[in-house]
C-alpha positions as CSV (number, residue, x, y, z in Angstrom):
1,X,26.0,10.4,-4.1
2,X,26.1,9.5,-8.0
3,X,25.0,6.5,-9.7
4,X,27.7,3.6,-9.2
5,X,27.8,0.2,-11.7
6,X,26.7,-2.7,-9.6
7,X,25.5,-5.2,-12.4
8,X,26.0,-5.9,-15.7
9,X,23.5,-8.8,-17.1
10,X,23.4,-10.5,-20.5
11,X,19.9,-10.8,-21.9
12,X,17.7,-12.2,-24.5
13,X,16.3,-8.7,-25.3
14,X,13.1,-9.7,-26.7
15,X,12.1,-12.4,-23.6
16,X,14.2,-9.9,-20.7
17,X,12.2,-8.5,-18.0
18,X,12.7,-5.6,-15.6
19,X,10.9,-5.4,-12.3
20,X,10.3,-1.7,-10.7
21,X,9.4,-1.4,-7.6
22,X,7.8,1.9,-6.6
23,X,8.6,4.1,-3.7
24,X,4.7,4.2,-2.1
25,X,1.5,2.4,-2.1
26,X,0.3,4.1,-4.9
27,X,3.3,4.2,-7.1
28,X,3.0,1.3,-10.2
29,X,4.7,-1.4,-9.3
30,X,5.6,-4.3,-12.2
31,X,7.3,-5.8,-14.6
32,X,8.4,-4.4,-18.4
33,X,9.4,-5.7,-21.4
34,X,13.0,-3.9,-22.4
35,X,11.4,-2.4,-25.0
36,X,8.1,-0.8,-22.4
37,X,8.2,2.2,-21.2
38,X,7.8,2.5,-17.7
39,X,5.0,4.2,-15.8
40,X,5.7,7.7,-15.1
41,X,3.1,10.5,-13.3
42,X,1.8,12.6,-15.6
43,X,1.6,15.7,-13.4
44,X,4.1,17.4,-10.7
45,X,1.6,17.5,-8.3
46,X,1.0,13.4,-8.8
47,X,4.7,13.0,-8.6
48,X,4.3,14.6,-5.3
49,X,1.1,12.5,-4.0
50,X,2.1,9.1,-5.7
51,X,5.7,8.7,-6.2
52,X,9.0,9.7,-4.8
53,X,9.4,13.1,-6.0
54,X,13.0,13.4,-5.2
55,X,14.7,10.8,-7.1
56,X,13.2,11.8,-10.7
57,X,13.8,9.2,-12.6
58,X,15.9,9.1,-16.6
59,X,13.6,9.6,-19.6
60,X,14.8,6.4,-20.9
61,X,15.1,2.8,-18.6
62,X,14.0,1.9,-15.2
63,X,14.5,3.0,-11.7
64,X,13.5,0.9,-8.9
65,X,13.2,2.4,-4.6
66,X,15.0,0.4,-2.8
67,X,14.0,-2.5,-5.2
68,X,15.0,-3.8,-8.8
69,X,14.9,-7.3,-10.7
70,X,15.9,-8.2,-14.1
71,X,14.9,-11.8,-15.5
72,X,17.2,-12.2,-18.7
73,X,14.7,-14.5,-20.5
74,X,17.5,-16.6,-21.5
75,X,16.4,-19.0,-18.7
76,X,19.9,-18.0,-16.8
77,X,19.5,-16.7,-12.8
78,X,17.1,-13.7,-11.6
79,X,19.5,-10.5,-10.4
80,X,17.4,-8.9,-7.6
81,X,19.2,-5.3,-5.9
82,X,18.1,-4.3,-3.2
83,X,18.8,-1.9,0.2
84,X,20.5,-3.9,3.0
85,X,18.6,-2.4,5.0
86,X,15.2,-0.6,4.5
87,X,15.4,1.3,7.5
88,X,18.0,3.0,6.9
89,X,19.3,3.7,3.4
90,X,16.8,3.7,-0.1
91,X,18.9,3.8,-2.6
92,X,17.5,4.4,-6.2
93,X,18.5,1.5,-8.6
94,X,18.7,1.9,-12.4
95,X,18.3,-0.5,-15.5
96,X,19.2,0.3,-19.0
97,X,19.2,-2.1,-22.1
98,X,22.1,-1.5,-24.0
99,X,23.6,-4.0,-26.7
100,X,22.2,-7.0,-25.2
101,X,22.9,-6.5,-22.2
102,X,20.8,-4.6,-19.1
103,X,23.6,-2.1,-17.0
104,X,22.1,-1.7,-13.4
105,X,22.9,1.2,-11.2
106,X,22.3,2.5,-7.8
107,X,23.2,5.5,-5.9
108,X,23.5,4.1,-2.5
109,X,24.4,0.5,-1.0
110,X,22.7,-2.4,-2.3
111,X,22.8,-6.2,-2.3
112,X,22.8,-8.2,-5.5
113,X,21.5,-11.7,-5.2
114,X,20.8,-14.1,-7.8
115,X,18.5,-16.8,-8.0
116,X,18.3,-19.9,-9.9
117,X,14.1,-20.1,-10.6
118,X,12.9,-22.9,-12.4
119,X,10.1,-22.1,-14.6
120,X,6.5,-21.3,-13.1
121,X,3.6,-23.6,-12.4
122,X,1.8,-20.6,-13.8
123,X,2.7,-18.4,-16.7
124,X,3.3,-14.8,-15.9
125,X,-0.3,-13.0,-16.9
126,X,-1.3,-9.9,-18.9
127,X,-0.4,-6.8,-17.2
128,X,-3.6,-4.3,-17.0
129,X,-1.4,-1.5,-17.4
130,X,0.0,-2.2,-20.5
131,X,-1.0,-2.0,-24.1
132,X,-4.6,-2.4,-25.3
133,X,-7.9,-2.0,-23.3
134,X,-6.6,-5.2,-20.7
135,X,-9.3,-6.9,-18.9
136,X,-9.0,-7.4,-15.3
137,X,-6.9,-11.3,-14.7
138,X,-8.4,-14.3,-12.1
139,X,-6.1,-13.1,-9.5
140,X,-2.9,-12.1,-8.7
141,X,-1.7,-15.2,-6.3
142,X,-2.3,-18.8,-7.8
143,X,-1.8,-22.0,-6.6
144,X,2.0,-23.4,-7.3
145,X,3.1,-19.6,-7.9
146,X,5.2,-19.2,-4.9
147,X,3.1,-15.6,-4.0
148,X,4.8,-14.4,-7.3
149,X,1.9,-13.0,-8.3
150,X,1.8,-13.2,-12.4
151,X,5.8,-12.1,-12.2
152,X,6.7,-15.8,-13.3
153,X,10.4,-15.9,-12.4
154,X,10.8,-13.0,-11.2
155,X,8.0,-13.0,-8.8
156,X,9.7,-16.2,-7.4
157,X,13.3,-14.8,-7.4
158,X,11.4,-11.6,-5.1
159,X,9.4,-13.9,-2.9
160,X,12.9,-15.8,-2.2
161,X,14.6,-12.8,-1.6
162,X,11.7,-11.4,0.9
163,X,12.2,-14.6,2.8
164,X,15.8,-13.8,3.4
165,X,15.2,-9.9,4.0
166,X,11.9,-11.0,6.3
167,X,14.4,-13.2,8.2
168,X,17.6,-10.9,8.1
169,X,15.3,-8.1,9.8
170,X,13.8,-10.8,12.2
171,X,10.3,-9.3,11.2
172,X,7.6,-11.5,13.1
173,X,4.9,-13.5,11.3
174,X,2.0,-10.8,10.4
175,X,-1.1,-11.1,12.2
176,X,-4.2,-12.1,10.5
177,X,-6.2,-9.2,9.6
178,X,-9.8,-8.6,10.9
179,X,-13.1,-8.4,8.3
180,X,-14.0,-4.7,7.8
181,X,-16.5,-2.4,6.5
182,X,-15.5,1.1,5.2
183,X,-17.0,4.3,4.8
184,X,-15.3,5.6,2.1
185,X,-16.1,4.0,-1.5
186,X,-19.9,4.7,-1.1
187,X,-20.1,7.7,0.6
188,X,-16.4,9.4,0.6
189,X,-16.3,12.8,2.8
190,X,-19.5,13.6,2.8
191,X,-20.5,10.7,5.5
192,X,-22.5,10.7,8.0
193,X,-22.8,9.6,12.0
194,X,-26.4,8.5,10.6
195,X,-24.9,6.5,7.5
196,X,-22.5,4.9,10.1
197,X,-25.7,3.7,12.3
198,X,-27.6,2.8,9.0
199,X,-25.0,0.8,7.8
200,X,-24.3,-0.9,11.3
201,X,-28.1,-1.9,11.4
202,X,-27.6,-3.7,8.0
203,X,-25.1,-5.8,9.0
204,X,-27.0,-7.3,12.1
205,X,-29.6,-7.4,9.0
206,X,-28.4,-9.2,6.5
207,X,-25.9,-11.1,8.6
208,X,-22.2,-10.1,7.6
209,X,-19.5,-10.9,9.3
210,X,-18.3,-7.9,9.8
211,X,-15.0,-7.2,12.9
212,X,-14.3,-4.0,12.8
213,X,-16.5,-0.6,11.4
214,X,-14.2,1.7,10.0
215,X,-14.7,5.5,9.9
216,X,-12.9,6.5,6.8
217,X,-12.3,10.5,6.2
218,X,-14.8,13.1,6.2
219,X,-15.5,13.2,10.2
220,X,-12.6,15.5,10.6
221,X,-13.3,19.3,10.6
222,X,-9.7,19.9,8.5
223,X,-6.9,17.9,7.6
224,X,-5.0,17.6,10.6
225,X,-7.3,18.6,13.3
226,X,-8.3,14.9,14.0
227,X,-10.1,15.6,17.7
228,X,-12.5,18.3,15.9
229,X,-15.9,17.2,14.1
230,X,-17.2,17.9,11.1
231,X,-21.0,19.7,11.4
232,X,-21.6,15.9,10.2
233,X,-20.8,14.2,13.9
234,X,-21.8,15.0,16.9
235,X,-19.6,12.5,18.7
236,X,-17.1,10.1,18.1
237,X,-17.0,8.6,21.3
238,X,-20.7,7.9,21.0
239,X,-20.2,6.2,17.9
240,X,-17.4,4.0,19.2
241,X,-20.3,3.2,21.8
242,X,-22.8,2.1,19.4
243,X,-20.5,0.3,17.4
244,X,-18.9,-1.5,20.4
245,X,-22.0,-2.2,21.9
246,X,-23.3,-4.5,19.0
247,X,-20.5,-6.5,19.5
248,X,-17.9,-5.1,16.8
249,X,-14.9,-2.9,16.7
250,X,-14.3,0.1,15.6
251,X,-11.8,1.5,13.3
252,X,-10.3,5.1,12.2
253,X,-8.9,6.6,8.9
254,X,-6.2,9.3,9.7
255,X,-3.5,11.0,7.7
256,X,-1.4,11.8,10.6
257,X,1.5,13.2,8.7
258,X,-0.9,15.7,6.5
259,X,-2.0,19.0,7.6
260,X,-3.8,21.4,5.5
261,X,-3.7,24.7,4.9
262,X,-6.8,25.3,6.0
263,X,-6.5,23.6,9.6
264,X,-6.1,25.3,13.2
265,X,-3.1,23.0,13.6
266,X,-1.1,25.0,10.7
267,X,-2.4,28.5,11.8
268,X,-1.5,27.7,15.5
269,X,1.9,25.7,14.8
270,X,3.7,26.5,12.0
271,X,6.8,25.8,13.1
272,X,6.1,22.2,13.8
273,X,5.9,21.9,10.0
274,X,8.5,20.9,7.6
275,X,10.0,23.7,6.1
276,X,10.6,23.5,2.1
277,X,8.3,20.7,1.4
278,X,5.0,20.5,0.2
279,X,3.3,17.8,0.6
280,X,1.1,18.0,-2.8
281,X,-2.7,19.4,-3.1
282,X,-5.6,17.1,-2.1
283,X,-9.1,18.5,-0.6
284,X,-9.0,21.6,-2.4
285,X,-5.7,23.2,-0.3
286,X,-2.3,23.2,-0.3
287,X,-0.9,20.5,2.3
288,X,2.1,20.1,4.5
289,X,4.3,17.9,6.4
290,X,4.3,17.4,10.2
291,X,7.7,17.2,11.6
292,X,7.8,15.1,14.2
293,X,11.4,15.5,15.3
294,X,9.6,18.7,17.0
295,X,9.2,17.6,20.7
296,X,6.1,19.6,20.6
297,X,4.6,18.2,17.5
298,X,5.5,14.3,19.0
299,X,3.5,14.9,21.6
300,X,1.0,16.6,19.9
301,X,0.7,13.3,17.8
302,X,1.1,10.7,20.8
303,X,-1.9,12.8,22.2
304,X,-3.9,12.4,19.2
305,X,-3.7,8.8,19.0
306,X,-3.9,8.3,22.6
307,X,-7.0,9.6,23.0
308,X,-8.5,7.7,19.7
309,X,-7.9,4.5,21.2
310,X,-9.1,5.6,24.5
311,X,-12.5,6.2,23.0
312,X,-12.0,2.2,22.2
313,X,-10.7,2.3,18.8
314,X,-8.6,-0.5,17.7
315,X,-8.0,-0.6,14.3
316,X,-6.5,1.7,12.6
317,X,-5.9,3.1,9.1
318,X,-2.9,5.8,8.8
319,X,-3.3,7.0,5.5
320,X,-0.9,9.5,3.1
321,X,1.7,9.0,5.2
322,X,4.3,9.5,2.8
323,X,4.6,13.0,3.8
324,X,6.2,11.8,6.6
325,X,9.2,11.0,4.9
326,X,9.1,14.0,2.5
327,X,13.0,15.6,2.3
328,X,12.8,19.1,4.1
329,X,14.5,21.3,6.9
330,X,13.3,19.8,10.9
331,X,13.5,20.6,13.8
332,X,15.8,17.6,14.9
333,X,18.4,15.8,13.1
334,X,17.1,13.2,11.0
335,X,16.5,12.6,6.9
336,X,13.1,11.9,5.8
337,X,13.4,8.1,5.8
338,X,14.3,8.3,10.3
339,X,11.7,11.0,10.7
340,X,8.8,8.6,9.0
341,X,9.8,5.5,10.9
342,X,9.9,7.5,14.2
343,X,6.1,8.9,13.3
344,X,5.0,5.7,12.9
345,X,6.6,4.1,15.8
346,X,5.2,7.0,18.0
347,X,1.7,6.3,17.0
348,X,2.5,2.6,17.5
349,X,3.3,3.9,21.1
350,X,0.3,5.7,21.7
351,X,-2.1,2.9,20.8
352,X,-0.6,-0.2,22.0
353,X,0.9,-3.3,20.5
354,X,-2.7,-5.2,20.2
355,X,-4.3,-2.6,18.0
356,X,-4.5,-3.3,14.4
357,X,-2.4,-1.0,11.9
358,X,-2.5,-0.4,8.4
359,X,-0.8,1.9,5.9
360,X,-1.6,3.4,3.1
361,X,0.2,5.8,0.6
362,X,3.2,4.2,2.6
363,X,6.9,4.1,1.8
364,X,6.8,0.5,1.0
365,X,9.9,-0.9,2.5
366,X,10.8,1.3,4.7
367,X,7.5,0.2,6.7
368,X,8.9,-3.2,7.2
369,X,8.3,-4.7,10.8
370,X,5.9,-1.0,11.3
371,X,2.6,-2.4,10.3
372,X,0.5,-5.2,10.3
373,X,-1.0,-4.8,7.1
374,X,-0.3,-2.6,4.2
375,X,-2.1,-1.2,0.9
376,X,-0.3,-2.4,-1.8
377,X,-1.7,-0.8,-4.8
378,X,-3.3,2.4,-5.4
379,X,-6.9,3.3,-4.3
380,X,-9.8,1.1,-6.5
381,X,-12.8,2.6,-7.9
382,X,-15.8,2.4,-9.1
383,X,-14.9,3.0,-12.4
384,X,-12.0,0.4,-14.0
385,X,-9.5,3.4,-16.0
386,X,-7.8,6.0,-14.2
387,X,-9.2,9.5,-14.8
388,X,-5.7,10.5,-17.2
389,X,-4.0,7.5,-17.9
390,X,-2.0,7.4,-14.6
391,X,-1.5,4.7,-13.2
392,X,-1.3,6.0,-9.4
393,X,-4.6,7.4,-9.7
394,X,-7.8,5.4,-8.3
395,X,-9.1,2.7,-10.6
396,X,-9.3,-0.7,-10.5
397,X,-7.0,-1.4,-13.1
398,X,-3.6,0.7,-11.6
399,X,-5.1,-1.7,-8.2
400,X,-4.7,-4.9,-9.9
401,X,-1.6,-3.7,-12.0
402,X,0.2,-2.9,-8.7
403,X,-1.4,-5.5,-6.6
404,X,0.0,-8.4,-8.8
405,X,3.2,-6.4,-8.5
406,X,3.8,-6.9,-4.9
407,X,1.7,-9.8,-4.1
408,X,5.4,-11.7,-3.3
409,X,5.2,-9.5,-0.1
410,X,1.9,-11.3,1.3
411,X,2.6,-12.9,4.7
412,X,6.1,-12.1,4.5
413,X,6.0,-8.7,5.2
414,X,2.7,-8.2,6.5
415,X,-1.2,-8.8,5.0
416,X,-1.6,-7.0,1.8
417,X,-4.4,-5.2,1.3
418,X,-5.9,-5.2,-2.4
419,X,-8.3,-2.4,-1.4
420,X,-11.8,-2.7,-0.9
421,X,-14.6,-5.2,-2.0
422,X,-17.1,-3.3,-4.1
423,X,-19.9,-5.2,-5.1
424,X,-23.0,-2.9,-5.9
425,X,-24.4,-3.4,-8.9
426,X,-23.2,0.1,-10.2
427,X,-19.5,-0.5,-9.5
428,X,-17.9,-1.4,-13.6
429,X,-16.5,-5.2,-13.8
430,X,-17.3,-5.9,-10.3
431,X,-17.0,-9.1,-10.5
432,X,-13.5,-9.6,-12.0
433,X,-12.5,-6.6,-9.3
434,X,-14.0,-9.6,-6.2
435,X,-12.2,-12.0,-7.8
436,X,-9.0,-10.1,-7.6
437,X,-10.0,-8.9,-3.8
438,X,-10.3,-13.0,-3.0
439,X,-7.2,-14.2,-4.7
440,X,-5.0,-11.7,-3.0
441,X,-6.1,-13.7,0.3
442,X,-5.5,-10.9,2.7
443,X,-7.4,-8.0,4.1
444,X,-11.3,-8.1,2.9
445,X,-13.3,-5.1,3.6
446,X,-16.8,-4.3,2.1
447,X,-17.3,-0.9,1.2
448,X,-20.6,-0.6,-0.2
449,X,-23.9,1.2,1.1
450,X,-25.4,-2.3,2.4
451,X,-28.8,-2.1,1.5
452,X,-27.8,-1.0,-2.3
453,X,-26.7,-4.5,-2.8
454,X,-28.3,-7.0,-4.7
455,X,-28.4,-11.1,-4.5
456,X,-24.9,-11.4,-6.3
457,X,-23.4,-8.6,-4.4
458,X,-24.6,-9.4,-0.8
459,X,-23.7,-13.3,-1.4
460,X,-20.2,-12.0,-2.5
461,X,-19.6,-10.0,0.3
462,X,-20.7,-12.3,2.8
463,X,-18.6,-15.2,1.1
464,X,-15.9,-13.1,0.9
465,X,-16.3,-12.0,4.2
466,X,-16.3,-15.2,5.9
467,X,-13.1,-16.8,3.8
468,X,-10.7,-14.7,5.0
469,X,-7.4,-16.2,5.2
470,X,-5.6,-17.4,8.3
471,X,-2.0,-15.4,6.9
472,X,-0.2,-18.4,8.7
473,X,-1.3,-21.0,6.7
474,X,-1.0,-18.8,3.4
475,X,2.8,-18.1,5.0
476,X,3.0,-21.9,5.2
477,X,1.8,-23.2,2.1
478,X,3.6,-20.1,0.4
479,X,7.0,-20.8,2.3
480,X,6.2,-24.8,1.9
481,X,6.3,-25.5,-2.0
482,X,8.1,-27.6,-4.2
483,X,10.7,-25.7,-6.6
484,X,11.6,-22.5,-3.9
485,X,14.0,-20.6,-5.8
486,X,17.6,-21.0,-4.6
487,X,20.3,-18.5,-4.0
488,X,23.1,-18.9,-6.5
């Protein structure tokens, strides 16, 4: 289907603002001036791993997935376009500024609601992405701000029209997420089962409040054989044990749409794969896409996750799932968008409704009403730039770029996660990057090597820790204030 005129909005071209909104976690999320350019990977094999790498967008403008604002600047109602329905159809939606006025497209069927927003409490703030070296903001959710997140109107216009999608789709209140401590910013793949006991011992130590220990990747043998140890484990059911037996939960990183190249599930299956589609290169190999419109490779997955939370596992993370809803030839009948929701609904299945989900490297919307929290932003890091200027790359300023971008979508949705607390002293700007973690008010997990931090970093994790916010009064107060915008 071609690109079809849905909107035609006069602007003030120098005050005008267009909000994208990205197909995944991981792909920037925010708002330009008409005169910005947009965010754009700057490699195909990013475009692959962090955007939507069918729907390329024009060299000059904005697209939005599923998702696009425009603010005029002239003080005159906020145009948000947007899917009916996220399940179903994600349609692509264009801007371009031309003559004073901003032309929106889509190639699908959209919804075009405008909202009359009065004018922020708080001003919209600096975006980290943009021009000049950008320090990290307070926060990205402020008192009086309506969840807009630093989008001034329009992050007001999208919190309003969350609302009405949030009710439309009768998705239920999100449940408050638990306090976690990861693996995977200290010690990445190369953990240990002994650097799991270590750090369980220092939280009994230096008294964290910590719910749920969370394996993060590197226990695995290969990308997609999740039931097979590394030579780092020697069982994962023993683990659970431990962690169990001191009184906390345990939690599990998984990419249950990924398998590798190098794995016994792609020499031993390949016909449960996607054919034509590649789902990018991460680990050193080439990676695919698990179909799960095979009957065979459903139940292969039901299995997997089955047995996981019968070791007692409770929580957990579902990671790069966006190959699930990569385009390709399957087995059954279904587009990338049905096959995804049915993966995730399967492994909702297989671990029951009381276990705590999150996704990550998710397409955004069409997750609605899957998960009970969701990574907003791409992955933080140690280290505040990205390694090459892209902004879907790990660093803490494409995480607070994005963050702020979607922070509307806190306790409406589900319980954003800004990413992980880091708070050794080695991690750059770590304190601007905890006050971002706070401010977000949803999931808090440490991810440091406990013992490495000091007096400011173990005070901030266990205060952070140990404020975590009940999502039903954040959905109250948010829901609550003075000057909602209203539909025109």
């Amino acid at each position: 289907m071609g690109f079809a005129e849905i909107a035609e909005v006069r602007v003030d071209p120098a005050a005008a603002r267009v909000y994208e909104h990205g197909w995944q976690s991981w792909t920037p999320t925010t708002a330009y001036g008409l005169q910005q350019p947009a965010h754009r990977p700057s490699s195909g094999t990013r475009r692959v791993l962090c955007y939507r790498p069918d729907r390329v967008p024009p060299p000059i403008g904005f697209q939005g997935e599923g998702l696009l604002a425009v603010d005029p600047g002239d003080g005159g109602p906020v145009l948000v376009v947007a899917t009916l329905d996220a399940s179903v159809h994600m349609p692509s939606i264009r801007a371009e500024h031309r003559q004073g006025r901003v032309m929106v497209t889509a190639d699908g069927p959209v919804e075009r609601v405008e909202f009359e927003v009065p004018e922020p409490t708080t001003p919209a703030g600096p975006d980290p992405g943009g021009p000049g070296p950008g320090a990290l903001g307070t926060g990205t959710g402020a008192p009086g701000d309506g969840g807009a997140g630093r989008l001034g109107r329009l992050g007001a216009a999208l919190a309003a029209w969350a609302d009405r999608y949030a009710e439309r789709a009768a998705v239920p209140s999100p449940r408050p997420a638990p306090t976690v401590w990861c693996s995977w910013y200290h010690y990445f793949t190369r953990v240990t089962e002994g650097d799991m006991l270590e750090n369980l011992d220092a939280m009994d130590e230096l008294d964290l409040p910590v719910e749920v220990v969370q394996l993060d990747d590197g226990y695995q043998a290969e990308i997609g054989d999740w039931l097979e140890l590394s030579g780092r484990f020697s069982s994962l059911h023993e683990l659970v044990d431990r962690i169990r037996q001191r009184g906390r939960r345990a939690g599990i990183w998984v990419a249950p749409f990924l398998v590798g190249e190098r794995s016994k599930l792609a020499a031993e299956h390949p016909d449960w794969l996607v054919r034509d589609a590649t789902a990018g290169r991460n680990w050193d190999q080439e990676l695919r896409a698990l179909d799960v419109t095979h009957p065979d490779a459903a139940a292969w997955l039901g299995e997997v996750f089955t047995a996981l939370a019968g070791m007692g596992i409770d929580y957990f993370k579902i990671d790069f799932v966006y190959a699930g809803a990569l385009e390709g030839g399957r087995h059954g009948h279904a587009d990338g968008l049905a096959a995804y929701r049915r993966g995730v609904q399967l492994i909702r299945e297989a671990i029951g409704p009381d276990a705590y989900l999150l996704g990550c490297g998710a397409p955004i919307l069409p997750s609605i009403g899957l998960v009970d929290a969701m990574r907003v932003s791409p992955d933080t890091a140690p280290v505040y730039e990205p390694p090459d200027a892209d902004l879907s790359r790990p660093s803490q300023r494409a995480a607070v770029l994005t963050g702020r971008g979607r922070q509307w979508q806190h306790g409406r949705f589900w319980v954003n996660d800004p990413d992980c607390l880091l708070a050794r002293p080695a991690v750059e700007r770590r304190e601007a990057w905890a006050a971002h973690v706070a401010e977000v008010g949803g999931l808090v997990a440490s991810s440091d090597r406990l013992r490495d931090l000091d007096q400011w970093g173990l005070e901030t994790t266990r205060r952070q820790l140990r404020a975590v916010t009940d999502v039903s009064r954040v959905i109250h107060e948010v829901r609550g204030q003075d000057g909602t915008p209203t539909e025109r």
